[in-house]
C-alpha positions as CSV (number, residue, x, y, z in Angstrom):
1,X,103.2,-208.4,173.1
2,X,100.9,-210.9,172.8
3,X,98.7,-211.4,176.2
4,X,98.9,-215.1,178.0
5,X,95.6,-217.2,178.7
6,X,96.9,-217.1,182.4
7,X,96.8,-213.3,182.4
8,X,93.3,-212.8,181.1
9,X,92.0,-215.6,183.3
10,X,93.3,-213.5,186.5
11,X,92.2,-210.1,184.5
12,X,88.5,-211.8,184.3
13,X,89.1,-212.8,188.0
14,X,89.5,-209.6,189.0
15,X,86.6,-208.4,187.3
16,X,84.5,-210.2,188.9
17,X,85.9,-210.0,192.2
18,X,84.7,-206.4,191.9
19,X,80.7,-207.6,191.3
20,X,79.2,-207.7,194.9
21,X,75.7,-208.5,195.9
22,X,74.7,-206.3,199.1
23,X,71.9,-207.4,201.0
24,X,71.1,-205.3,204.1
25,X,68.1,-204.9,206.4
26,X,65.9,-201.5,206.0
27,X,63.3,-200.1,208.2
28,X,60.6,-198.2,207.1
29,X,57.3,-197.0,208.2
30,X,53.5,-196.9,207.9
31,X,51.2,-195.3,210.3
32,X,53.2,-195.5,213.4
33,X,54.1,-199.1,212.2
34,X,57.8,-200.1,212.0
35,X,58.3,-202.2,208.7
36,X,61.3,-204.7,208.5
37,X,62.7,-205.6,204.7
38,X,65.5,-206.5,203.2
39,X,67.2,-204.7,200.1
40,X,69.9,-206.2,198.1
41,X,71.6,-204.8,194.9
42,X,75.1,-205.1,193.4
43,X,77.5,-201.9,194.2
44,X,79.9,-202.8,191.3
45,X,77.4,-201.7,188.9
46,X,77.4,-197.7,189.2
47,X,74.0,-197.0,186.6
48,X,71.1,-196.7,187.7
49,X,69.2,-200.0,187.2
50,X,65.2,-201.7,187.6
51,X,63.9,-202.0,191.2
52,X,61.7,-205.2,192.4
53,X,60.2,-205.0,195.5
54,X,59.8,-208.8,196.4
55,X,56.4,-209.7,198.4
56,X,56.2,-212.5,200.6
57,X,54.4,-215.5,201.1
58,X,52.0,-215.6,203.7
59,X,54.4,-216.7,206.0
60,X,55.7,-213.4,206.5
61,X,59.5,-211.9,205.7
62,X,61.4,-214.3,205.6
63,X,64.9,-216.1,204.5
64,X,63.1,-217.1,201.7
65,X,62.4,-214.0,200.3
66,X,65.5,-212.3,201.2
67,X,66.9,-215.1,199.5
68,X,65.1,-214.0,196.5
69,X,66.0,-210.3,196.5
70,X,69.5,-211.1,196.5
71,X,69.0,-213.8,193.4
72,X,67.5,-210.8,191.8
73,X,70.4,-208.7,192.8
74,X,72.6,-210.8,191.1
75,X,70.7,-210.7,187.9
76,X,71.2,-206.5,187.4
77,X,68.1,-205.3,189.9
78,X,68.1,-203.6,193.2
79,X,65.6,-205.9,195.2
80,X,63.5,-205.2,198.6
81,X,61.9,-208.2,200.1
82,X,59.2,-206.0,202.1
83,X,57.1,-206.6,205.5
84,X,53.6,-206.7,204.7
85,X,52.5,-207.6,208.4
86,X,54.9,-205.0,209.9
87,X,57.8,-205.5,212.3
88,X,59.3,-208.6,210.3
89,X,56.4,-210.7,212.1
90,X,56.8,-214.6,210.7
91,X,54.5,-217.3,211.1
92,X,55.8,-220.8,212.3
93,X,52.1,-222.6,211.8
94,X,49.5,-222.1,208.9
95,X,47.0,-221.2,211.6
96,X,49.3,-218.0,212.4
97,X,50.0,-217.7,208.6
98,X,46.2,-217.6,207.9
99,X,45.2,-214.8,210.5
100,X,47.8,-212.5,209.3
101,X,47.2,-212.7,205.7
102,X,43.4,-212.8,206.9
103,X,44.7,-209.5,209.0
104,X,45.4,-208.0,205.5
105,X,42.5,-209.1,203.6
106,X,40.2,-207.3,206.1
107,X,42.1,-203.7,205.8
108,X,43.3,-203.5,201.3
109,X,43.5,-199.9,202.3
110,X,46.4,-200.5,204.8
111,X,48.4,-203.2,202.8
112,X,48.2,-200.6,199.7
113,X,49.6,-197.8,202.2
114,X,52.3,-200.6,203.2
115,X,53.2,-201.8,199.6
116,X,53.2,-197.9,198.6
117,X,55.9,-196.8,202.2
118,X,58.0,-200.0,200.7
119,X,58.0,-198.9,196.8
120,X,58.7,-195.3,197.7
121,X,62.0,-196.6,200.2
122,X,62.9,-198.7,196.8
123,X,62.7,-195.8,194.4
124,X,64.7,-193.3,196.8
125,X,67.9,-195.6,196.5
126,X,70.4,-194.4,194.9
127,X,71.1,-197.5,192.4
128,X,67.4,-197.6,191.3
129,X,66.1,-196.1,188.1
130,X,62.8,-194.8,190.2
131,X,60.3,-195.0,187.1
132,X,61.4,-198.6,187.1
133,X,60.0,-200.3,189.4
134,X,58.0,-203.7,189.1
135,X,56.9,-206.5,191.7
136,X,57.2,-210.1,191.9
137,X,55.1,-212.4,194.5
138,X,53.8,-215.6,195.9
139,X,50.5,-217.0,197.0
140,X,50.2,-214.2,198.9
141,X,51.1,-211.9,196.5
142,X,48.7,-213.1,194.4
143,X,45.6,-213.4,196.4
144,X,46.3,-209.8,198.1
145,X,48.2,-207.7,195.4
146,X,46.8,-204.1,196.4
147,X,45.8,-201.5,193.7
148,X,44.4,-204.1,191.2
149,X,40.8,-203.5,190.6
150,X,40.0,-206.9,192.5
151,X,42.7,-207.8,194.9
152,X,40.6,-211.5,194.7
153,X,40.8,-212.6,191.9
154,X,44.5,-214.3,192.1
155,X,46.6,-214.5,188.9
156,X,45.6,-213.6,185.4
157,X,46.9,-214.4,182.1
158,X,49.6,-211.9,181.2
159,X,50.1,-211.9,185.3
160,X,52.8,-214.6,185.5
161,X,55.4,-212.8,187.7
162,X,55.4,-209.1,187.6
163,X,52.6,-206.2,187.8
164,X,54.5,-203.0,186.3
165,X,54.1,-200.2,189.2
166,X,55.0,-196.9,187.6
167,X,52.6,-197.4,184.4
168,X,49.9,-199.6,186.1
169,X,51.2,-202.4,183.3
170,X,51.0,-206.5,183.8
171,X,53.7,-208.3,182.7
């Protein structure tokens, strides 16, 4: 029996149907500090897969980075947008914006301890390959990224979009 175009078109259908991108906010802490981010994965896909951990502008967590975790989610990775300032605070004017990144740039020590409570909350999911794990940014990303050698210095060739966590790797 020979199968009809109509029949594989709803068989591909219903494959699909099946992919789902979850996003969901997570809580997590630091030093007595409630952290608010955002993880997002697809729960069709039953392996174990790469985990991003998706850093903020220096607006704070926001939609937009949410909105990236789940873009990533739909490309095979399990994403967490993560709270750098701690308890999902967001900037609505670059004066606020400035002082909390400027909040960060005055403790590295914290915003390492911060980056580290969000990695380890990524890793411990059950859909994420925990020697995996790699991180994508913005500007304030860039000008803050804790556990480089000089958190300063901004981007670097080879430094386009990811820093590779597990081995201490650029990519």
């Amino acid at each position: 029996m020979k199968p009809s175009i109509f029949g594989i078109f709803l068989y591909a259908i219903s494959l699909a149907a099946g992919a789902a991108v979850v996003g969901e906010p997570v809580e997590y802490r630091y030093a007595g500090t409630l952290m608010k981010g955002y993880l997002a994965y697809d729960d069709a896909v039953m392996e174990k897969r790469p985990g991003i951990l998706v850093v903020h502008e220096w607006w704070g967590h926001n939609e937009y980075a949410r909105n990236r975790a789940k873009q990533l989610a739909g490309m095979g990775f399990t994403a967490l947008a993560v709270d750098m300032y701690g308890d999902g605070k967001l900037a609505n004017h670059p004066k606020d914006a400035g002082k909390f990144a400027g909040e960060v740039k005055k403790n590295m020590a914290v915003a390492t301890e911060r980056f580290k409570a969000a990695m380890a909350l990524l890793q411990n999911h059950k859909s994420v390959a925990a020697e995996d794990i790699s991180a994508i940014g913005y500007f304030f990303w860039w000008r803050n990224r804790p556990g480089d050698g000089s958190p300063w210095a901004g981007p670097r060739s080879g430094r386009k979009f990811s820093w590779q966590l597990a081995g201490g790797k650029t990519g």
